[in-house]
N, CA, C and O atoms as a GROMACS GRO file, in nm:
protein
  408
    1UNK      N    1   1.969  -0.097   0.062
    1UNK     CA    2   1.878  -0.129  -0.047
    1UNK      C    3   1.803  -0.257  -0.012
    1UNK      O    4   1.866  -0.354   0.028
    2UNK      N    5   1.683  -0.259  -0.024
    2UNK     CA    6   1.601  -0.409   0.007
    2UNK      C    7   1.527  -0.423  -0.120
    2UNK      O    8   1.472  -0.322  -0.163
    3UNK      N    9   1.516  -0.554  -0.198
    3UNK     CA   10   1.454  -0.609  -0.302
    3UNK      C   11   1.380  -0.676  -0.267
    3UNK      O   12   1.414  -0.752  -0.176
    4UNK      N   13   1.261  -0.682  -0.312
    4UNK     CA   14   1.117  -0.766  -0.289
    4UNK      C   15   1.117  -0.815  -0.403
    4UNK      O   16   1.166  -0.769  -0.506
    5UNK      N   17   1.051  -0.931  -0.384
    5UNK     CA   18   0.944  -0.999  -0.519
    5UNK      C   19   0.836  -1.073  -0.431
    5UNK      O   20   0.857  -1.145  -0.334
    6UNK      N   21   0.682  -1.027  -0.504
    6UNK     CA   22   0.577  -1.092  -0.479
    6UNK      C   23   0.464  -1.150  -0.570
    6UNK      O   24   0.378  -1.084  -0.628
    7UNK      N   25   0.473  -1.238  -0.573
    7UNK     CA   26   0.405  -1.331  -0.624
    7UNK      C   27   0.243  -1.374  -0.591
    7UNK      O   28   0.206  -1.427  -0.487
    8UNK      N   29   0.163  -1.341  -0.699
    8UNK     CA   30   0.035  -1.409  -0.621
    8UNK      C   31  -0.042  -1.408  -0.816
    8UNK      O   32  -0.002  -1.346  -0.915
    9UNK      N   33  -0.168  -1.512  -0.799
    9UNK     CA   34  -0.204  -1.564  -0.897
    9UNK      C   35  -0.347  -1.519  -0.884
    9UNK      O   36  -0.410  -1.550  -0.783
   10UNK      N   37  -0.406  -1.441  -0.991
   10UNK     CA   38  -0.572  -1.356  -0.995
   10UNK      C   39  -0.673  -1.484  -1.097
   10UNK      O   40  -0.651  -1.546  -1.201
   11UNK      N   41  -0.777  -1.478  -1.007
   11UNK     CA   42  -0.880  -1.548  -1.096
   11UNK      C   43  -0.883  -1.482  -1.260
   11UNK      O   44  -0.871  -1.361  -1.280
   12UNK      N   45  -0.896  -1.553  -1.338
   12UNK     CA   46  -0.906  -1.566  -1.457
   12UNK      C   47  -0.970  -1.481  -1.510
   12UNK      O   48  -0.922  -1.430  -1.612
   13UNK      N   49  -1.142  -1.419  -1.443
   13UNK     CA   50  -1.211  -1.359  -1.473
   13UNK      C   51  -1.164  -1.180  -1.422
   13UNK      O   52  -1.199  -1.077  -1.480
   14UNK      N   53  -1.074  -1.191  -1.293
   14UNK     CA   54  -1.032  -1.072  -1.248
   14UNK      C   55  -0.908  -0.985  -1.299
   14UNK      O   56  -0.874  -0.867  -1.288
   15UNK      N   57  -0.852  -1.107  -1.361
   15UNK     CA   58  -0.692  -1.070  -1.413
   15UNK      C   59  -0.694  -0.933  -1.524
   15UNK      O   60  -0.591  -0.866  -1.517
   16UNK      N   61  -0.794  -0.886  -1.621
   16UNK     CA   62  -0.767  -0.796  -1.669
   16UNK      C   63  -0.783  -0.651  -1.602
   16UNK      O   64  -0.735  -0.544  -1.641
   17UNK      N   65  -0.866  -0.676  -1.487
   17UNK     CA   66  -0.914  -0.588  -1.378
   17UNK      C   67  -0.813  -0.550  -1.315
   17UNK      O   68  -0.792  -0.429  -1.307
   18UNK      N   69  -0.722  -0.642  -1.253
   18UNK     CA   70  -0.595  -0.643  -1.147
   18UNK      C   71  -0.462  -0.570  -1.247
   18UNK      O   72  -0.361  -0.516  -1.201
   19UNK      N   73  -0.491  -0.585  -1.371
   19UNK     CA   74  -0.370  -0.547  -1.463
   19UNK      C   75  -0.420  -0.373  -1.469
   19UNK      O   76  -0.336  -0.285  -1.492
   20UNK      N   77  -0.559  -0.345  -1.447
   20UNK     CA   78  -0.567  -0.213  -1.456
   20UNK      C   79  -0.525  -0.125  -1.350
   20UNK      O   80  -0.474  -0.013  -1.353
   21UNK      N   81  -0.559  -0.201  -1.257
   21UNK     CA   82  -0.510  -0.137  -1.115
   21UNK      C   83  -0.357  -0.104  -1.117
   21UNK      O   84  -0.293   0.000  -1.102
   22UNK      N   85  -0.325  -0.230  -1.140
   22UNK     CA   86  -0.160  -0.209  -1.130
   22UNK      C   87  -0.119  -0.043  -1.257
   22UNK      O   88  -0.070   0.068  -1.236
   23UNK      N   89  -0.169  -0.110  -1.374
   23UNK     CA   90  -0.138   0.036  -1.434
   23UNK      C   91  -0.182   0.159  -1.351
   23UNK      O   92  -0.099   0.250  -1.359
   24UNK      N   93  -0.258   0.179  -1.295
   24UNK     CA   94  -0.284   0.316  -1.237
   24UNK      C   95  -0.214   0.349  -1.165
   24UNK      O   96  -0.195   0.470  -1.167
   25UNK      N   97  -0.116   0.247  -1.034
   25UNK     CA   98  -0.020   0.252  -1.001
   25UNK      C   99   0.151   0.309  -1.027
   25UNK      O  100   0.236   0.375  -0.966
   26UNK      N  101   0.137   0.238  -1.157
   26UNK     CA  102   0.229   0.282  -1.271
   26UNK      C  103   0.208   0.458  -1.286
   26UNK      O  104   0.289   0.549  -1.268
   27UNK      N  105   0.114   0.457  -1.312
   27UNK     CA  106   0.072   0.603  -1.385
   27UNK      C  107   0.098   0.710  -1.269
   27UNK      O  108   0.139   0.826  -1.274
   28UNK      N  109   0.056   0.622  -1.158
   28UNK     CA  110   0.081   0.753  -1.021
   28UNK      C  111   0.194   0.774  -1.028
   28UNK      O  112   0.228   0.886  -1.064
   29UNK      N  113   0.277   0.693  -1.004
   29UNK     CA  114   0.443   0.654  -1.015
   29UNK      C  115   0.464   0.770  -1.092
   29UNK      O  116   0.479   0.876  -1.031
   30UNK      N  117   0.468   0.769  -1.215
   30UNK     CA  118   0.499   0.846  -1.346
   30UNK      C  119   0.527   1.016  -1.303
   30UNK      O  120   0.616   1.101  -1.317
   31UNK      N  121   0.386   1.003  -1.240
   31UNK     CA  122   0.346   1.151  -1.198
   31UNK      C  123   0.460   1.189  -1.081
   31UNK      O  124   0.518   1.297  -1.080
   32UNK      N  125   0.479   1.097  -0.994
   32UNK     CA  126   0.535   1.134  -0.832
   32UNK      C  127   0.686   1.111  -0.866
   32UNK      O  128   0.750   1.171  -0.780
   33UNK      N  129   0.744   1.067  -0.927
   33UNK     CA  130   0.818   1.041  -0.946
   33UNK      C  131   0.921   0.994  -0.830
   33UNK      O  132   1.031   1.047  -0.839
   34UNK      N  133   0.906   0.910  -0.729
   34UNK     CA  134   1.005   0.913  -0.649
   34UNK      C  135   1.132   0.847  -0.677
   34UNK      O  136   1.168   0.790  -0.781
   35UNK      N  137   1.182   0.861  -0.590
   35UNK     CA  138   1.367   0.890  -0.635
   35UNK      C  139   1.392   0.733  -0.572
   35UNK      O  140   1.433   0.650  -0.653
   36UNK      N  141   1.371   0.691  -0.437
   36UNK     CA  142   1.391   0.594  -0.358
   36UNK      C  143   1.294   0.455  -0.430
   36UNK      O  144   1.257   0.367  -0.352
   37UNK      N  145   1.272   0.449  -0.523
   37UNK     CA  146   1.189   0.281  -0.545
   37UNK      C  147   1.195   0.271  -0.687
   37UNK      O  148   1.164   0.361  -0.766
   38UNK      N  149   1.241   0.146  -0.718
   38UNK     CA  150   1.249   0.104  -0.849
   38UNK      C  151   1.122   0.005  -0.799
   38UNK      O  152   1.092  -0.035  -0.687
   39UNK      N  153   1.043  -0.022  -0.969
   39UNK     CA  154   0.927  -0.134  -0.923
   39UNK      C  155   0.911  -0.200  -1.089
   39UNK      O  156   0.975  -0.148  -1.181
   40UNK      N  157   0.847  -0.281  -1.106
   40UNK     CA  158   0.853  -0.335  -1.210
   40UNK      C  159   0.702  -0.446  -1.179
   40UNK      O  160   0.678  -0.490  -1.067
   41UNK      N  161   0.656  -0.462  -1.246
   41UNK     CA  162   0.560  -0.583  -1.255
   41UNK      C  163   0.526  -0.646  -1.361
   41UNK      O  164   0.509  -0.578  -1.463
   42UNK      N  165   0.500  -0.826  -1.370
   42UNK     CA  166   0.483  -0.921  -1.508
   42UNK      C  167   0.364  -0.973  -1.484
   42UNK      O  168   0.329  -1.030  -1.380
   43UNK      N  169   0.306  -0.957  -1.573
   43UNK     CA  170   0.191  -1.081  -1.617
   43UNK      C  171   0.208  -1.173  -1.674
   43UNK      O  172   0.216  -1.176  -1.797
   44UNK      N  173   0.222  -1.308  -1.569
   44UNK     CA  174   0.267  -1.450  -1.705
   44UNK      C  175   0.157  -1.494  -1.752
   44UNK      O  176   0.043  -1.463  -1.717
   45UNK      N  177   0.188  -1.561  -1.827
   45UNK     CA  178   0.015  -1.602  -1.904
   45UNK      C  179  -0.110  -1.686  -1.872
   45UNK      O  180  -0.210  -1.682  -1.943
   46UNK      N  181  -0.098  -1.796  -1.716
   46UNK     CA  182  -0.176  -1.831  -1.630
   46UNK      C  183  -0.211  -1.689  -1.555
   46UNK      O  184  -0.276  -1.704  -1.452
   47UNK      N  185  -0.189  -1.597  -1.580
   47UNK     CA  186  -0.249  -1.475  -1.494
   47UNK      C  187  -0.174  -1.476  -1.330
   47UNK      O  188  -0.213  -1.412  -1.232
   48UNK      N  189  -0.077  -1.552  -1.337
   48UNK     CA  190  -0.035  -1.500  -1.236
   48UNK      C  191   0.085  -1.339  -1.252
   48UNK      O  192   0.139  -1.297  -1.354
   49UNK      N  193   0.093  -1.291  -1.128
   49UNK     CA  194   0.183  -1.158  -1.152
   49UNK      C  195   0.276  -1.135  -1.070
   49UNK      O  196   0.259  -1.130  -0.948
   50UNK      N  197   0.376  -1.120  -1.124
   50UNK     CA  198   0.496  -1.094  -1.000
   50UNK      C  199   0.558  -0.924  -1.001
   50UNK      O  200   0.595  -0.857  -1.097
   51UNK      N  201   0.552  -0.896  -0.887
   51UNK     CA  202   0.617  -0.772  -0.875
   51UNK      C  203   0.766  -0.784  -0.809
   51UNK      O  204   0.817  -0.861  -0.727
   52UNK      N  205   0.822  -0.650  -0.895
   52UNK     CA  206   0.969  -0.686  -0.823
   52UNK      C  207   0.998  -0.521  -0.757
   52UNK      O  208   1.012  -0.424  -0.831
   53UNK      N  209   1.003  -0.513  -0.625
   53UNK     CA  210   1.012  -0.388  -0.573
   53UNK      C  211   1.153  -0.359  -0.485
   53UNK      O  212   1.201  -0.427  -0.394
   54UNK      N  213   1.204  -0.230  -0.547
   54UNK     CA  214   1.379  -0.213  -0.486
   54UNK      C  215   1.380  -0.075  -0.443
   54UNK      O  216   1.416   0.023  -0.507
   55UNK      N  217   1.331  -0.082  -0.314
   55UNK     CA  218   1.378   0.070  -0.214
   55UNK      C  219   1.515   0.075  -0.162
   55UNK      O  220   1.585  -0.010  -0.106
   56UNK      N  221   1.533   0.195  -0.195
   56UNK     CA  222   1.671   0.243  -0.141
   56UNK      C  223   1.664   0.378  -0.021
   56UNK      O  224   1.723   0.484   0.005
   57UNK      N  225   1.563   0.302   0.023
   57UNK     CA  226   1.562   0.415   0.175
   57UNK      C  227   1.595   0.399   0.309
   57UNK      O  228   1.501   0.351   0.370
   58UNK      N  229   1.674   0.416   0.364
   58UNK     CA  230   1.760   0.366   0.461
   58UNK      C  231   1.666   0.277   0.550
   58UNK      O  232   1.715   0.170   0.586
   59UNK      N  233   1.532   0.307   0.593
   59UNK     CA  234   1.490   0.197   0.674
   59UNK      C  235   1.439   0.070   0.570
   59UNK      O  236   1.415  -0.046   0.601
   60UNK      N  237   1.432   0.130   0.442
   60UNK     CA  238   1.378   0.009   0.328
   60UNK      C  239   1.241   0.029   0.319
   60UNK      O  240   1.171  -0.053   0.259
   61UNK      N  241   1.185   0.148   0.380
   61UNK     CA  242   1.044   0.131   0.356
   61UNK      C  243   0.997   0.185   0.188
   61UNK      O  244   1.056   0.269   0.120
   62UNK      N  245   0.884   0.114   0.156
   62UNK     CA  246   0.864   0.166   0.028
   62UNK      C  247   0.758   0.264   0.029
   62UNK      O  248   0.676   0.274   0.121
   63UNK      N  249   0.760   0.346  -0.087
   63UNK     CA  250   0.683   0.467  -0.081
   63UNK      C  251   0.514   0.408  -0.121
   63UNK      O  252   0.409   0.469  -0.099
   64UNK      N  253   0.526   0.312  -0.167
   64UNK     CA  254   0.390   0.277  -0.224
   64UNK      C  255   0.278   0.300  -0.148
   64UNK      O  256   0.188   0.375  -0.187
   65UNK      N  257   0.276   0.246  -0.050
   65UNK     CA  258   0.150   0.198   0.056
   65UNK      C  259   0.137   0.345   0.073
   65UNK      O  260   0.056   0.371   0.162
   66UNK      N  261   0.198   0.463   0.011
   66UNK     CA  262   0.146   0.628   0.066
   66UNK      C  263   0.053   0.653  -0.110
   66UNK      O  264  -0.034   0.737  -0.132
   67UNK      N  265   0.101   0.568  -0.195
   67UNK     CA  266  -0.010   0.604  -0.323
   67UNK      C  267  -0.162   0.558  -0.312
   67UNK      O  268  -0.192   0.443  -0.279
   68UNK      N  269  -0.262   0.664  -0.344
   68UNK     CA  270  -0.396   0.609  -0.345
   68UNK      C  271  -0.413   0.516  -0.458
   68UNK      O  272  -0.488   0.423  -0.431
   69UNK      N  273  -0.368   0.516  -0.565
   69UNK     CA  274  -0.379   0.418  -0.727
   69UNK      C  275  -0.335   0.269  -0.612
   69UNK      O  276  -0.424   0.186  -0.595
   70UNK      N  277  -0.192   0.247  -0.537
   70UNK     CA  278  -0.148   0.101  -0.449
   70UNK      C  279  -0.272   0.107  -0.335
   70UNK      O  280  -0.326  -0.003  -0.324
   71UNK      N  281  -0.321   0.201  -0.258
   71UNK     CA  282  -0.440   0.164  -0.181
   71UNK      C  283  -0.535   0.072  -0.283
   71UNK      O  284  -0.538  -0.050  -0.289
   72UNK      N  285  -0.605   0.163  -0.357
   72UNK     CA  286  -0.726   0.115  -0.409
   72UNK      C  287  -0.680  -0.021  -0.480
   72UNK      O  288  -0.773  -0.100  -0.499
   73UNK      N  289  -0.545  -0.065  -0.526
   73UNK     CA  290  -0.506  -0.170  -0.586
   73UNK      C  291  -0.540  -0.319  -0.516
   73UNK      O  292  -0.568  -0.430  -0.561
   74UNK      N  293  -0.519  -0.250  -0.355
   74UNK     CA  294  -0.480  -0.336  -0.262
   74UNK      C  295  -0.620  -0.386  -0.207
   74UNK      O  296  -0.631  -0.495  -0.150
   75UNK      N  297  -0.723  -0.303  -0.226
   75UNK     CA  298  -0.818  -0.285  -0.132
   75UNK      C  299  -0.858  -0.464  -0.264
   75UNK      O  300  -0.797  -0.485  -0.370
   76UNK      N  301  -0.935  -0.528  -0.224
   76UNK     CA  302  -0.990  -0.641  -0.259
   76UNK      C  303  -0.896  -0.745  -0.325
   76UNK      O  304  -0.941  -0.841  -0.387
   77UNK      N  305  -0.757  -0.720  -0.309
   77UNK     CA  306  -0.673  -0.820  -0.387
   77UNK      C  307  -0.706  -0.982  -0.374
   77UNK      O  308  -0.720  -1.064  -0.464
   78UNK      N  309  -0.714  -1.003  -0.197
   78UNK     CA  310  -0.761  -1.126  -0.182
   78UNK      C  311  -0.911  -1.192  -0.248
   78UNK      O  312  -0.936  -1.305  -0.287
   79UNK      N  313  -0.993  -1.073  -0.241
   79UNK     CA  314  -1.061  -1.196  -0.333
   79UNK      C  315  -1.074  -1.219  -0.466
   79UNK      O  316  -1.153  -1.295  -0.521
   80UNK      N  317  -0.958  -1.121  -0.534
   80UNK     CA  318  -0.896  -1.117  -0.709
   80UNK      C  319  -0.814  -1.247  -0.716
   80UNK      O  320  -0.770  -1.300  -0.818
   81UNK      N  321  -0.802  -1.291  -0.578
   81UNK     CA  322  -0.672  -1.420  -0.634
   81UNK      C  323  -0.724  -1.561  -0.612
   81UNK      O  324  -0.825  -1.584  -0.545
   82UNK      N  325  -0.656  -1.650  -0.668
   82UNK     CA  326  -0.664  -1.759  -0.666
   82UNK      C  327  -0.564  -1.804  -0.549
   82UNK      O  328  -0.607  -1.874  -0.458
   83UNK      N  329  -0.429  -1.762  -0.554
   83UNK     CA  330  -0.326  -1.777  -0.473
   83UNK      C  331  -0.271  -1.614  -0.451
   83UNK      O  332  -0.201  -1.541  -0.522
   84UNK      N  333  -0.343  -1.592  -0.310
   84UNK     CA  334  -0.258  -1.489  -0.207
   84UNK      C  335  -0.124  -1.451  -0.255
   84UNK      O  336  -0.053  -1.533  -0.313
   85UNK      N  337  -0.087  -1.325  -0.233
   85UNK     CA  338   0.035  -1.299  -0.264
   85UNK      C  339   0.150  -1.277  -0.133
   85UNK      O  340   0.146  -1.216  -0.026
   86UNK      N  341   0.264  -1.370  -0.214
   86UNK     CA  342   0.348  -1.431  -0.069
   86UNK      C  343   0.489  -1.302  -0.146
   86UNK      O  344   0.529  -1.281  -0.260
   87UNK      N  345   0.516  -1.254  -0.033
   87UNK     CA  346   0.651  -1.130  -0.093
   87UNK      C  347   0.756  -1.199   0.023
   87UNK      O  348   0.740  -1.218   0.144
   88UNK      N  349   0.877  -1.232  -0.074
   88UNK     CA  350   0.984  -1.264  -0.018
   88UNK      C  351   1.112  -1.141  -0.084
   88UNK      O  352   1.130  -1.082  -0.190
   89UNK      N  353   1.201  -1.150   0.091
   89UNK     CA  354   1.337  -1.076  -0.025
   89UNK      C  355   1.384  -1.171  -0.099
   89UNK      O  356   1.365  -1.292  -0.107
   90UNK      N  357   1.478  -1.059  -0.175
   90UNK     CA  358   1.543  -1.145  -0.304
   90UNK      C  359   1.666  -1.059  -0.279
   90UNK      O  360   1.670  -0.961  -0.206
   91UNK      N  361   1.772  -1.112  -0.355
   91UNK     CA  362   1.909  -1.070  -0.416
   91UNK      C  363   1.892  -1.129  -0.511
   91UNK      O  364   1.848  -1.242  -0.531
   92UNK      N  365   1.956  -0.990  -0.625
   92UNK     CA  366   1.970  -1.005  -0.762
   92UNK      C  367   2.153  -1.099  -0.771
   92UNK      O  368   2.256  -1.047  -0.729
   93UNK      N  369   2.146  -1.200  -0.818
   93UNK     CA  370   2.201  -1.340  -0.858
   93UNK      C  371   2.298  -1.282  -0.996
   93UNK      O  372   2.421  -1.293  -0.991
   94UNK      N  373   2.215  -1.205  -1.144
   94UNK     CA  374   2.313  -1.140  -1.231
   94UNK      C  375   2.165  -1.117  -1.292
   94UNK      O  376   2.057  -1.160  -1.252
   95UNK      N  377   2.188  -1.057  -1.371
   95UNK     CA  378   2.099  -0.935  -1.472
   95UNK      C  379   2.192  -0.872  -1.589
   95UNK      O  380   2.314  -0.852  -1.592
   96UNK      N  381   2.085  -0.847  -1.690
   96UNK     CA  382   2.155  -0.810  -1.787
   96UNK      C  383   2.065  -0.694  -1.872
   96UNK      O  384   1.980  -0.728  -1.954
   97UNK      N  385   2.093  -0.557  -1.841
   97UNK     CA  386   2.026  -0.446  -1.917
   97UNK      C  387   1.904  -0.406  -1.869
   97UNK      O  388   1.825  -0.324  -1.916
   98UNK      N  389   1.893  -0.511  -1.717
   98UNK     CA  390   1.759  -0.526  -1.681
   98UNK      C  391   1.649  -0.454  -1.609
   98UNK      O  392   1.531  -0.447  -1.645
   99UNK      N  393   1.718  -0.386  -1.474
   99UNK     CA  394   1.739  -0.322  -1.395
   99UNK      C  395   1.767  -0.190  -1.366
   99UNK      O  396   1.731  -0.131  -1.265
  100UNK      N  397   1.858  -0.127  -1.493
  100UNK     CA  398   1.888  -0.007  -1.459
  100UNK      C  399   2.027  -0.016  -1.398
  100UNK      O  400   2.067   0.082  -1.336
  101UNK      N  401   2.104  -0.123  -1.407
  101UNK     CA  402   2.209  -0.107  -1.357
  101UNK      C  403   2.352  -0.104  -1.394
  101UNK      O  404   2.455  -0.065  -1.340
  102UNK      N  405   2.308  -0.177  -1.545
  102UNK     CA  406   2.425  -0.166  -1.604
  102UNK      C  407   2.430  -0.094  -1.737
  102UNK      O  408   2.538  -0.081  -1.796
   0.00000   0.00000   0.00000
């Protein structure tokens, strides 16, 4: 299992734009349903957004980068942001109801 979180912060004027994308993402999701990726994403209220992405596919690759809704998401992100988005792993530390896990 590999956990991501990525972090990056959208100009002010782009942020309701970048929140649509991401929903369409969502919505593909919905449709495809894959089995291997939990994903989740926040909008804090400076407009920055963090995604939290958890593949469980033996090499860890995630299915996203094969959705056209995550292409077209992706295609101009850099100049939607203020601050680039930096993706580090993570381990989940404790959670509560949060995840799907307990």
């Amino acid at each position: 299992m590999k956990r991501t979180v990525i972090r990056y912060r959208i100009r002010p004027d782009m942020a309701d734009r970048n929140a649509e994308l991401v929903a369409a993402v969502f919505a593909e999701l919905n449709a495809a349903q894959p089995e291997d990726l939990r994903y989740m994403s926040l909008r804090l209220e400076d407009d920055t957004f963090i995604h939290v992405v958890e593949t469980t596919t033996e090499d860890g690759a995630s299915p996203l980068p094969k959705l056209k809704a995550f292409a077209a998401f992706q295609s101009g992100i850099r100049e939607r942001c203020v601050e680039p988005p930096v993706p580090k792993g993570a381990t989940v530390v404790g959670t509560y109801r949060m995840l799907g896990e307990n």
